[in-house]
TORTIMI-193692 format. One record per residue (C-alpha): residue number from 1; x, y, z; residue in three letters; chain. Coordinates in steps of 0.02 Angstrom, whole numbers, plus 50000, padded with zeros to 5 digits. Last residue first. Example, Ala and Ser with C-alpha at 12.3 -4.5 7.8 and 13.67 -1.06 7.14 Angstrom:
<sites>
SITE   fike      c1      c2      c3   nulo   kolro
SITE      2   50684   49947   50357    Ser       A
SITE      1   50615   49775   50390    Ala       A
</sites>
This chain:
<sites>
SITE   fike      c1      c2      c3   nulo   kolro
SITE    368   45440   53641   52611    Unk       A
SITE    367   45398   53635   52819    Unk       A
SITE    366   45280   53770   52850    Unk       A
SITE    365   45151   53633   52916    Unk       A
SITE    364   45285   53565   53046    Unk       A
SITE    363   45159   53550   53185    Unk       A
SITE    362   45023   53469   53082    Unk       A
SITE    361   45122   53347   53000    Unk       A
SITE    360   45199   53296   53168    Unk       A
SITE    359   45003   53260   53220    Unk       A
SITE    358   44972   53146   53092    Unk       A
SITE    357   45136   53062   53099    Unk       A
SITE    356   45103   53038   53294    Unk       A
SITE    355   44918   52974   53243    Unk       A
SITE    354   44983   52864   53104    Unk       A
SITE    353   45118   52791   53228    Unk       A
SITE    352   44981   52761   53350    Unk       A
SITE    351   44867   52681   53260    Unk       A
SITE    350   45009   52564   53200    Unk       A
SITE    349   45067   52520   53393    Unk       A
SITE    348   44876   52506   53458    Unk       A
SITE    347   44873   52366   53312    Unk       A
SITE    346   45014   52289   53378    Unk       A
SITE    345   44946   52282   53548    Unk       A
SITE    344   44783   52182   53490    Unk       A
SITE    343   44884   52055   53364    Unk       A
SITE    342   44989   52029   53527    Unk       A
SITE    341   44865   52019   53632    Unk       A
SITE    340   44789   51861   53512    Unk       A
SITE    339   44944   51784   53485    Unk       A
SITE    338   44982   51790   53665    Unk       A
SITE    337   44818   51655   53722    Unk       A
SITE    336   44917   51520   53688    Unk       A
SITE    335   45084   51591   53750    Unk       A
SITE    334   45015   51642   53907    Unk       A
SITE    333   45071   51496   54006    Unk       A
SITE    332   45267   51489   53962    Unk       A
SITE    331   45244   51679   54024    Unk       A
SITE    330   45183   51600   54165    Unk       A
SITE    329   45341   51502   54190    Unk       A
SITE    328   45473   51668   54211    Unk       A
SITE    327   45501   51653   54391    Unk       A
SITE    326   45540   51852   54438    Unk       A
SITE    325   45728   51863   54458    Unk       A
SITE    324   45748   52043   54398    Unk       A
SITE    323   45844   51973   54249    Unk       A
SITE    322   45724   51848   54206    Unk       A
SITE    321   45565   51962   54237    Unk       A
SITE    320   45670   52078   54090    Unk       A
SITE    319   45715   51939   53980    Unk       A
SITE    318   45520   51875   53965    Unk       A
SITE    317   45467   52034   53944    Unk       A
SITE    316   45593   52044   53776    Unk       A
SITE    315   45539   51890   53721    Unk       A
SITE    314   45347   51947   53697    Unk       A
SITE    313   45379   52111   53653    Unk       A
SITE    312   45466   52024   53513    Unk       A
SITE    311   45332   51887   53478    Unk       A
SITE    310   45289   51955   53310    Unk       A
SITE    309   45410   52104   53255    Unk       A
SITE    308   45432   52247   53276    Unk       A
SITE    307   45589   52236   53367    Unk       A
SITE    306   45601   52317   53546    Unk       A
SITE    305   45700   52464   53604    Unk       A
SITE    304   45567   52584   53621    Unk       A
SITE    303   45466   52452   53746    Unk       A
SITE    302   45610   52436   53838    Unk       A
SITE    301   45610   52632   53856    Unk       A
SITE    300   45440   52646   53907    Unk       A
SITE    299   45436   52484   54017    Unk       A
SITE    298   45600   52521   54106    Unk       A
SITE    297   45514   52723   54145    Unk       A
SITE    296   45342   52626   54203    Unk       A
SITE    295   45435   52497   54329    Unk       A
SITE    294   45547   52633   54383    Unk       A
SITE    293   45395   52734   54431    Unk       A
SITE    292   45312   52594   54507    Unk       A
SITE    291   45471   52537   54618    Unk       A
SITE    290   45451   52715   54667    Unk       A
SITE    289   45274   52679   54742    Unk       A
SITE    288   45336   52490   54831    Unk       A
SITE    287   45298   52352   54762    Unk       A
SITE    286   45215   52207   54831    Unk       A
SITE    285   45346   52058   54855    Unk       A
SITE    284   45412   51892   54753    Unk       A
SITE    283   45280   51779   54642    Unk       A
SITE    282   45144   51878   54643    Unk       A
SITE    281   45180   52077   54660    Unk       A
SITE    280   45342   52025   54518    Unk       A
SITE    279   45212   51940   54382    Unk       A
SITE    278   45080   52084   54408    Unk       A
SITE    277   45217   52207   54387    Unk       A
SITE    276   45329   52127   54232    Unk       A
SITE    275   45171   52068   54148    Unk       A
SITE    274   45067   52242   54195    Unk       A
SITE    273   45227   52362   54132    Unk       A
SITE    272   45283   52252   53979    Unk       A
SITE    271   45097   52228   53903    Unk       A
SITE    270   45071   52406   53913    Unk       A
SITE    269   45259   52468   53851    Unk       A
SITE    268   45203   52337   53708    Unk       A
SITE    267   45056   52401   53671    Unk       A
SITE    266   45120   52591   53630    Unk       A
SITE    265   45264   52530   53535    Unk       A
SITE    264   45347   52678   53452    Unk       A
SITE    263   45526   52628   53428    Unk       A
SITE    262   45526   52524   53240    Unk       A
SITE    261   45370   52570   53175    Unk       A
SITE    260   45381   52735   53227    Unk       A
SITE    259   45544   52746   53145    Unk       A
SITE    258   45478   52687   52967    Unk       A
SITE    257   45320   52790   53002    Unk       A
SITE    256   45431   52944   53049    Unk       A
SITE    255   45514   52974   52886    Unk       A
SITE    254   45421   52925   52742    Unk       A
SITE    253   45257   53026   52824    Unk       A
SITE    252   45368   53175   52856    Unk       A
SITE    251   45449   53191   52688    Unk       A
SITE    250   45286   53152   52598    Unk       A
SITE    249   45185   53261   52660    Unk       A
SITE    248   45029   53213   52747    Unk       A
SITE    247   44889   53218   52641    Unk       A
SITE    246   44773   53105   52722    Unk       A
SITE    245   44755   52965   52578    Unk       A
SITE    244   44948   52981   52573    Unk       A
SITE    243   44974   52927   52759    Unk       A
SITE    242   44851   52791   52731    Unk       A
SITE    241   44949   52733   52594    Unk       A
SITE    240   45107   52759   52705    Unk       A
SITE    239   45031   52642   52837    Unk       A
SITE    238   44998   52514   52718    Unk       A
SITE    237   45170   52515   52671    Unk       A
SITE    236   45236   52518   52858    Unk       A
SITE    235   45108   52360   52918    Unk       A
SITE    234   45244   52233   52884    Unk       A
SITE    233   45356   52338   53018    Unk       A
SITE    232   45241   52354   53142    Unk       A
SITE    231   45205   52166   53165    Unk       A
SITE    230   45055   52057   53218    Unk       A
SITE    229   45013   52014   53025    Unk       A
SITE    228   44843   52002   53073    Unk       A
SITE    227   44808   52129   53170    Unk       A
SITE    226   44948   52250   53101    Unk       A
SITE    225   44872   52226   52912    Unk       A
SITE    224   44693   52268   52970    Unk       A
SITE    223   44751   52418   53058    Unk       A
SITE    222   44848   52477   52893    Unk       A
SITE    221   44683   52451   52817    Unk       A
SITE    220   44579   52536   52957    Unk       A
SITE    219   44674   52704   52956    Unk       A
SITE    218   44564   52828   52854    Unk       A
SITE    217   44408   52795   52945    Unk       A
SITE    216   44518   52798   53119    Unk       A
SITE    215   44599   52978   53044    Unk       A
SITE    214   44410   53051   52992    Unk       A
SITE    213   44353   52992   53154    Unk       A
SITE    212   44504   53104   53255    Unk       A
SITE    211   44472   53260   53179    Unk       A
SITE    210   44623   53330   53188    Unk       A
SITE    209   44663   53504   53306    Unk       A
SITE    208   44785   53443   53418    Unk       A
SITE    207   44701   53442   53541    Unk       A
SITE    206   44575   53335   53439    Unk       A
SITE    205   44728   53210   53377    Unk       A
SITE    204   44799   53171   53587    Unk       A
SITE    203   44608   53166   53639    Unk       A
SITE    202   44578   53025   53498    Unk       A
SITE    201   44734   52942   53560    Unk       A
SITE    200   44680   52943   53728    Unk       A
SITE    199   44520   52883   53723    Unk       A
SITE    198   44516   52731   53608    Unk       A
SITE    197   44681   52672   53579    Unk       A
SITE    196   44728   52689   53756    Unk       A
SITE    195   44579   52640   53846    Unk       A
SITE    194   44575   52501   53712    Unk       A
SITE    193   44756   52456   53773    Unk       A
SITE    192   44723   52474   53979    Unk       A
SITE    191   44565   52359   53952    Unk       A
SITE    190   44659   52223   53857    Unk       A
SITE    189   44801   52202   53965    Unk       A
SITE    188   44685   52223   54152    Unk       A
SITE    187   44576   52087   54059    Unk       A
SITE    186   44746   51987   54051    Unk       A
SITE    185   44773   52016   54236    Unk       A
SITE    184   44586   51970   54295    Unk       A
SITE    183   44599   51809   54206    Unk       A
SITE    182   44791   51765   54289    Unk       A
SITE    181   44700   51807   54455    Unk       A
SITE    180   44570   51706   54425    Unk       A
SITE    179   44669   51564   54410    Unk       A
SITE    178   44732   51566   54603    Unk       A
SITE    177   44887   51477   54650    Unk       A
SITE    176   44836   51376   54797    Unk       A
SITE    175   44952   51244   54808    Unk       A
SITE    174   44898   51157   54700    Unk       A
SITE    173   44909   51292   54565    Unk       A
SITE    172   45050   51309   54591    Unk       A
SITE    171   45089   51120   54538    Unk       A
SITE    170   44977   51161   54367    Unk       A
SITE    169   45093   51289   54342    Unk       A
SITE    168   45250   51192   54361    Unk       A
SITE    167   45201   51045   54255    Unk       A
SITE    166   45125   51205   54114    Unk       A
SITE    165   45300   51292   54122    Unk       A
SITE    164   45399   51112   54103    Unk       A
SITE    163   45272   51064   53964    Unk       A
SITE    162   45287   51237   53873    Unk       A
SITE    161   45485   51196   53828    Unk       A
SITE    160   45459   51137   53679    Unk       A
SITE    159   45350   51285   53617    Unk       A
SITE    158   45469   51402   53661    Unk       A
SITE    157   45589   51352   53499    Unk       A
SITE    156   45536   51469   53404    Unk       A
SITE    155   45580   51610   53532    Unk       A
SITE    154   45775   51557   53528    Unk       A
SITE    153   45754   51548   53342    Unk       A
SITE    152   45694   51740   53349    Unk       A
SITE    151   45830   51781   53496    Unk       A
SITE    150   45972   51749   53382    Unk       A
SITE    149   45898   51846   53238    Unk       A
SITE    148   45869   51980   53332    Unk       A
SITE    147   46048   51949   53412    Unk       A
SITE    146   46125   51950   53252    Unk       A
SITE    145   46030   52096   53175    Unk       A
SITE    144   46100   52196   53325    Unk       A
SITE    143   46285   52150   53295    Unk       A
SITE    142   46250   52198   53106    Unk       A
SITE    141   46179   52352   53148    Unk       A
SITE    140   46314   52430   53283    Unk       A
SITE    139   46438   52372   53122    Unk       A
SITE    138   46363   52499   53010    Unk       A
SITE    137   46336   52637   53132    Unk       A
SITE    136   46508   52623   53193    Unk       A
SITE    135   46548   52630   53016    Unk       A
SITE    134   46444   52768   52976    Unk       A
SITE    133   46505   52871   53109    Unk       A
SITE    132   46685   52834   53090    Unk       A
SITE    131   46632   52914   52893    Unk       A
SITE    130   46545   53048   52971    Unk       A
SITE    129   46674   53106   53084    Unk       A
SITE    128   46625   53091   53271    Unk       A
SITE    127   46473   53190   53350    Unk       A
SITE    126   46316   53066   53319    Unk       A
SITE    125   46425   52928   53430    Unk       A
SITE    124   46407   53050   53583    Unk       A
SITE    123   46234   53016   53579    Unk       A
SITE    122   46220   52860   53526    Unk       A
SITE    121   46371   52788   53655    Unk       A
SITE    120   46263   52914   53801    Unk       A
SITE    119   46089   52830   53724    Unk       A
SITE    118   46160   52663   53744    Unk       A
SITE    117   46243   52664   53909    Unk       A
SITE    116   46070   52738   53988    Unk       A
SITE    115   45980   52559   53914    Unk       A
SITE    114   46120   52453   53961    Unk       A
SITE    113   46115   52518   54135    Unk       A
SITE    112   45931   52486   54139    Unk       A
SITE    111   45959   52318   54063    Unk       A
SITE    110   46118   52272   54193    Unk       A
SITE    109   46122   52091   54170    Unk       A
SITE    108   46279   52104   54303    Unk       A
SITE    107   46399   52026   54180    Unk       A
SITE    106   46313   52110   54017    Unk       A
SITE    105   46303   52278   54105    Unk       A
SITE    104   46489   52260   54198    Unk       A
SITE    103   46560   52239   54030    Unk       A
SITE    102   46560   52430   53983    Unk       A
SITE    101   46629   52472   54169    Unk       A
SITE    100   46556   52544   54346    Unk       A
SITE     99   46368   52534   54279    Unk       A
SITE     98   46242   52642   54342    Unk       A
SITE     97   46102   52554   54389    Unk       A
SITE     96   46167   52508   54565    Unk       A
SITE     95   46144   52706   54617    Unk       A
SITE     94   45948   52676   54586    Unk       A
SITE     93   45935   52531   54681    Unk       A
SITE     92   46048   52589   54819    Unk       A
SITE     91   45931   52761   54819    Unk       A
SITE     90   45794   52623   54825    Unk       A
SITE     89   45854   52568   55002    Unk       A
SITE     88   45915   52379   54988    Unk       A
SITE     87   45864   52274   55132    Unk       A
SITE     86   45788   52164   55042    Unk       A
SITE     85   45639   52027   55057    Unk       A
SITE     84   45611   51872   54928    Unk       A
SITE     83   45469   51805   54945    Unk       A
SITE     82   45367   51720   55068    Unk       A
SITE     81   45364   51553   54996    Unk       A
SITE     80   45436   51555   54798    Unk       A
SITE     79   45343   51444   54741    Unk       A
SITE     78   45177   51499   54760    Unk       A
SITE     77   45133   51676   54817    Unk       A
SITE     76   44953   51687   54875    Unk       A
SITE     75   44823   51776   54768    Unk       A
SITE     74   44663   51836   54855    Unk       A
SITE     73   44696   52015   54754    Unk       A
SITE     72   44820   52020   54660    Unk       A
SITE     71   44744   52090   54487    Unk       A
SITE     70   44690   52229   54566    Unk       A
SITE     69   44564   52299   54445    Unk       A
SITE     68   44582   52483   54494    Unk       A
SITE     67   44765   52481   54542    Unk       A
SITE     66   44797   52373   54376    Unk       A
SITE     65   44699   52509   54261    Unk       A
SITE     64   44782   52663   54339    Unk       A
SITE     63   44955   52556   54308    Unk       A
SITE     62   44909   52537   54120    Unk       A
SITE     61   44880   52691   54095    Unk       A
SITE     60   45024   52749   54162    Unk       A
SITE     59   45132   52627   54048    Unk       A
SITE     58   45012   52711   53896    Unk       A
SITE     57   45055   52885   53963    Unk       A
SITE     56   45235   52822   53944    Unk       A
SITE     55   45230   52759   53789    Unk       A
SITE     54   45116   52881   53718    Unk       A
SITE     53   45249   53036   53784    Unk       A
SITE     52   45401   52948   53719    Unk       A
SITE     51   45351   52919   53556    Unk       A
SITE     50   45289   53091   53540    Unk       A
SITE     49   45451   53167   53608    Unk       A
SITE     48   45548   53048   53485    Unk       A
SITE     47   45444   53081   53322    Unk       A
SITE     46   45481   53278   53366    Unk       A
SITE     45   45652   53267   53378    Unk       A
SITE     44   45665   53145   53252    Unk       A
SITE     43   45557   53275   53128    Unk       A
SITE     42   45688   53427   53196    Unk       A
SITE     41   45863   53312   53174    Unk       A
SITE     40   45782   53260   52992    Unk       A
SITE     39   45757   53442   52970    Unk       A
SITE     38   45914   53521   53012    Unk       A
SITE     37   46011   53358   52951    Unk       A
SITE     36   46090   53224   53045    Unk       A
SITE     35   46008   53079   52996    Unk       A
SITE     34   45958   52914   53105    Unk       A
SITE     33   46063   52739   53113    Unk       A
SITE     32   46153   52802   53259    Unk       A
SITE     31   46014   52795   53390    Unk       A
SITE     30   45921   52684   53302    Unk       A
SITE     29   46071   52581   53323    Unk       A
SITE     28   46110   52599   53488    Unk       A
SITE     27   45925   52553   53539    Unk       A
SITE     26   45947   52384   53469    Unk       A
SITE     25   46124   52370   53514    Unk       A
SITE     24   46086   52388   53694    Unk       A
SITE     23   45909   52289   53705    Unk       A
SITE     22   45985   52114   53631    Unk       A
SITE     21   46150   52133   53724    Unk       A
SITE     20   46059   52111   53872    Unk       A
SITE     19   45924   52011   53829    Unk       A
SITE     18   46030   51884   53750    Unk       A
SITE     17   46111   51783   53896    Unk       A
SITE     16   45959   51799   54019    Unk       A
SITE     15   45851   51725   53890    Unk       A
SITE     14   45959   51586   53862    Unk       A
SITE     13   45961   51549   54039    Unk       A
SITE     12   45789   51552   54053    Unk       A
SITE     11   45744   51418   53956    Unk       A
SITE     10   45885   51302   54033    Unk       A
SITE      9   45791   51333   54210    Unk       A
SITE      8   45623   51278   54111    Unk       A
SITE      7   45728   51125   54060    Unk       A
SITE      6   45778   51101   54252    Unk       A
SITE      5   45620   51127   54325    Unk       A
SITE      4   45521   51027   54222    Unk       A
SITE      3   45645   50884   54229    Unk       A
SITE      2   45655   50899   54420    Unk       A
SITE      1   45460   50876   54419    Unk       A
</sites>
């Protein structure tokens, strides 16, 4: 048992050390990696309120769906005893995001600082001369290629590790860890994502005037591609066929499924919220109503910050329960049964992007 403890311990070390750094130059370079014309400024303006929107209606979706099937019920928390109580009021929480220096995010493990640090550095990095600009950019890139690239070996090598989460899952379980809970939780994943795909997506196109079966009909190849493939970014010249089969321009359809496919991840704010929720209501304390609202806001901009790729919303939920100190073990646990979410919320991701592109196309219709 102190094997299984300490190589799981090991495993979530080297989460902890790229998550961080991971999520800040991610989303700091889509920030600065996107144009600054009129209309490129108006079609990111518009990709980024739609991207915004489903992600969060899809982390609200997913909390309506894990109040109704209470994954928690019955369970008892193993482990960790009683949980961990604080005295902390949530204005401290809130006030403790902020970070006091640029380091202070990657000592502290500060994602939500790192998060609000990026957008004010992409922000105020869009204003300096173009050629600083493009440098910054430039170099912003590289360092976020590394840790992609960093945190895709780190991934690979989860598999070794799975003995030391399964030893200390099947000691939970014990002492009373209930199974049925973990069932209930992943039914809670794939309800909330067809409820998505299914009902609110079509709503968003009608409302918006677009006949919603013509755009499914249109879309199942790219769909195809994104379930078994089980990334965004593979999917991107299948979704541009299906772009072209529904006659959205050109400009718009070659500029927001590359970005959709890189911030718009529907699933994974899902999968991010309910993990990170379920995971923290078990194992530490029942959350209060504005730790929900944080929970869903973290989700929705984690979830724009992640890779798509396969297994990144994966990695990236296991750095945020191990920065929060939530044990991280049952994630070791899903992993058999993650390919098949993940093919699931990556194809939510793809439908989406066509249906945000659709719906852009629509709004700028005057646009030459």
């Amino acid at each position: 048992m102190p094997y299984a403890h300490a190589a799981s311990d090991i495993f979530v070390r080297i989460i902890r050390f790229l998550a961080v750094p991971l999520i800040f130059f991610s989303l700091l370079s889509t920030i600065l990696t996107t144009g600054n014309s009129k209309d490129v400024r108006s079609l990111f303006g518009h990709t980024l309120k739609y991207t915004v929107g489903t992600t969060t209606v899809a982390a609200i979706i997913a909390l309506i769906t894990y109040k109704i099937l209470d994954p928690i019920s019955g369970s008892t928390p193993p482990s960790c005893g009683e949980g961990v109580t604080s005295n902390i009021s949530y204005l401290d929480s809130f006030a403790n995001i902020v970070p006091s220096n640029i380091l202070d995010i990657f000592l502290t493990n500060n994602i939500a600082g790192a998060v609000i640090l990026a957008v004010i550095f992409g922000f105020f990095g869009k204003k300096i001369l173009p050629e600083l600009q493009k440098s910054l950019a430039s170099g912003i890139s590289a360092l976020s290629e590394m840790f992609l690239l960093l945190a895709q070996y780190t991934v690979k090598f989860l598999p070794a590790f799975l003995w030391a989460f399964m030893v200390i899952f099947v000691q939970d379980l014990k002492k009373g860890f209930v199974i049925g809970n973990t069932l209930i939780f992943l039914i809670a994943l794939i309800v909330a994502n067809l409820i998505h795909a299914l009902i609110f997506l079509p709503l968003l196109l009608r409302k918006n005037g677009i006949s919603a079966t013509e755009t499914i009909k249109a879309s199942l190849p790219a769909l195809s591609v994104a379930f078994f493939t089980k990334s965004s970014n593979i999917a991107i010249p299948s979704s541009l066929k299906v772009c072209e089969k529904l006659k959205i321009k050109p400009f718009i359809s070659r500029f927001t499924i590359p970005v959709c496919a890189t911030i718009n991840m529907n699933g994974c704010g899902i999968f991010i919220f309910l993990a990170t929720t379920f995971m923290t209501e078990v194992f530490v304390n029942p959350m209060e109503w504005w730790q929900y609202i944080v929970c869903i806001a973290t989700a929705t901009l984690v979830a724009i910050g992640n890779a798509g790729v396969p297994m990144g919303c994966f990695f990236l939920t296991t750095s945020l329960l191990a920065i929060i100190g939530t044990p991280t073990y049952l994630m070791g646990v899903l992993l058999p049964v993650f390919m098949i979410l993940d093919m699931l919320e990556t194809t939510v991701n793809v439908w989406s992007d066509i249906v945000i592109t659709r719906c852009i196309n629509k709004k700028m219709s005057n646009l030459e």
